[in-house]
C-alpha positions as CSV (number, residue, x, y, z in Angstrom):
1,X,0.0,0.0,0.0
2,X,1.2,3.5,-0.6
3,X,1.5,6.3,1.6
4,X,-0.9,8.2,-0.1
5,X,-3.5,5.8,0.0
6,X,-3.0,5.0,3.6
7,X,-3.3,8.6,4.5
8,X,-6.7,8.7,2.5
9,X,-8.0,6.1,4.5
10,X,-6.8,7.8,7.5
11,X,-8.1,11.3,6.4
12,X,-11.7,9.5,5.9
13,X,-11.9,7.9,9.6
14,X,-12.5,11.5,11.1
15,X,-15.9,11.4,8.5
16,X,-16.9,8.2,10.1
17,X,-19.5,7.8,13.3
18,X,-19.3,5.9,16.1
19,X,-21.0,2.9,15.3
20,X,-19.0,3.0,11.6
21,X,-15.7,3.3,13.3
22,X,-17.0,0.1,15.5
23,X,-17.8,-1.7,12.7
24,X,-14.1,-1.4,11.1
25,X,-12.8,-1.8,14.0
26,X,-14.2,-5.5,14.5
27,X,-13.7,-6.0,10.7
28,X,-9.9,-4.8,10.8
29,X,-9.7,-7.0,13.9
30,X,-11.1,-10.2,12.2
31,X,-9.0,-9.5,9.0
32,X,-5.7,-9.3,11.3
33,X,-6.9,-12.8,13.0
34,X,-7.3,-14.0,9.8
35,X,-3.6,-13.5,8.6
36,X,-2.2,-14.6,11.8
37,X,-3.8,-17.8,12.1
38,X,-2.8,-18.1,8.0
39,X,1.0,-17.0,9.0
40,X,1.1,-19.4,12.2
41,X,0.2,-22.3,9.9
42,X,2.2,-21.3,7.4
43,X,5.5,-21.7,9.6
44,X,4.4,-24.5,11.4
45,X,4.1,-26.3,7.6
46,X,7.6,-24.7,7.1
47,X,8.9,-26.5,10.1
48,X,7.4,-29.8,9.3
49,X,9.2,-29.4,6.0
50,X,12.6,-28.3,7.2
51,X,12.3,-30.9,10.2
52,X,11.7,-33.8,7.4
53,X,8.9,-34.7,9.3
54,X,7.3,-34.7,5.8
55,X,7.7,-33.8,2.6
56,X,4.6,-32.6,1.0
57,X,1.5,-30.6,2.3
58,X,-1.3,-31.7,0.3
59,X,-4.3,-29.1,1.0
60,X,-7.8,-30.8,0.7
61,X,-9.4,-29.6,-1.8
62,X,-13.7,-29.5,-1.2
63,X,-16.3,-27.3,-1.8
64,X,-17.0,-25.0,1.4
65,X,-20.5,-25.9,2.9
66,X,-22.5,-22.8,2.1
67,X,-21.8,-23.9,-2.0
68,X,-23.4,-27.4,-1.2
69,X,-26.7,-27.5,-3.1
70,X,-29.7,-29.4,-1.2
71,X,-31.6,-32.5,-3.7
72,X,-34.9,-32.8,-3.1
73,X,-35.4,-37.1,-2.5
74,X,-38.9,-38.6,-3.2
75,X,-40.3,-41.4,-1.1
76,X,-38.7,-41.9,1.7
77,X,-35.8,-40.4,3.6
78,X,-32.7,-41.7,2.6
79,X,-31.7,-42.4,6.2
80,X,-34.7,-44.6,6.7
81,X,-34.1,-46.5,3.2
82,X,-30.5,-47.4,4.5
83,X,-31.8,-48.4,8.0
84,X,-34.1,-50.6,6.3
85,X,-31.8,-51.9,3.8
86,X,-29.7,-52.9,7.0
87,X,-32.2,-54.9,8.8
């Protein structure tokens, strides 16, 4: 980030109110988390690695809950077919 654009940003915060400086404030907060917990993980990978501990990371790779899509099932639950499949 530039200079220039950091002291925009820091111009604007006297045009904020209260509840609006709040609000970045827990944002800004959660963001900094964020790239901690990333860094932390990060180094602890890195010293796995070094170690020889292992030699790869693999990352799973998976769709994130909230892009799941629901199917809509006729009949019976699938849960109660399988139950009594099983008996």
């Amino acid at each position: 980030m530039t200079q220039a654009t950091l002291n925009q940003i820091l111009s604007q915060l006297d045009t904020l109110e209260l509840e609006e400086l709040h609000q970045l404030n827990q944002t800004i907060q959660k963001y900094l988390a964020d790239k901690e917990e990333i860094a932390k993980r990060a180094a602890f990978h890195q010293a796995l690695l070094d170690s020889g501990l292992i030699k790869q990371i693999k990352h799973p790779l998976y769709d994130p809950i909230s892009q799941r899509r629901l199917i809509q099932v006729e009949g019976k639950s699938v849960s109660e077919t399988i139950i009594e499949e099983r008996r």
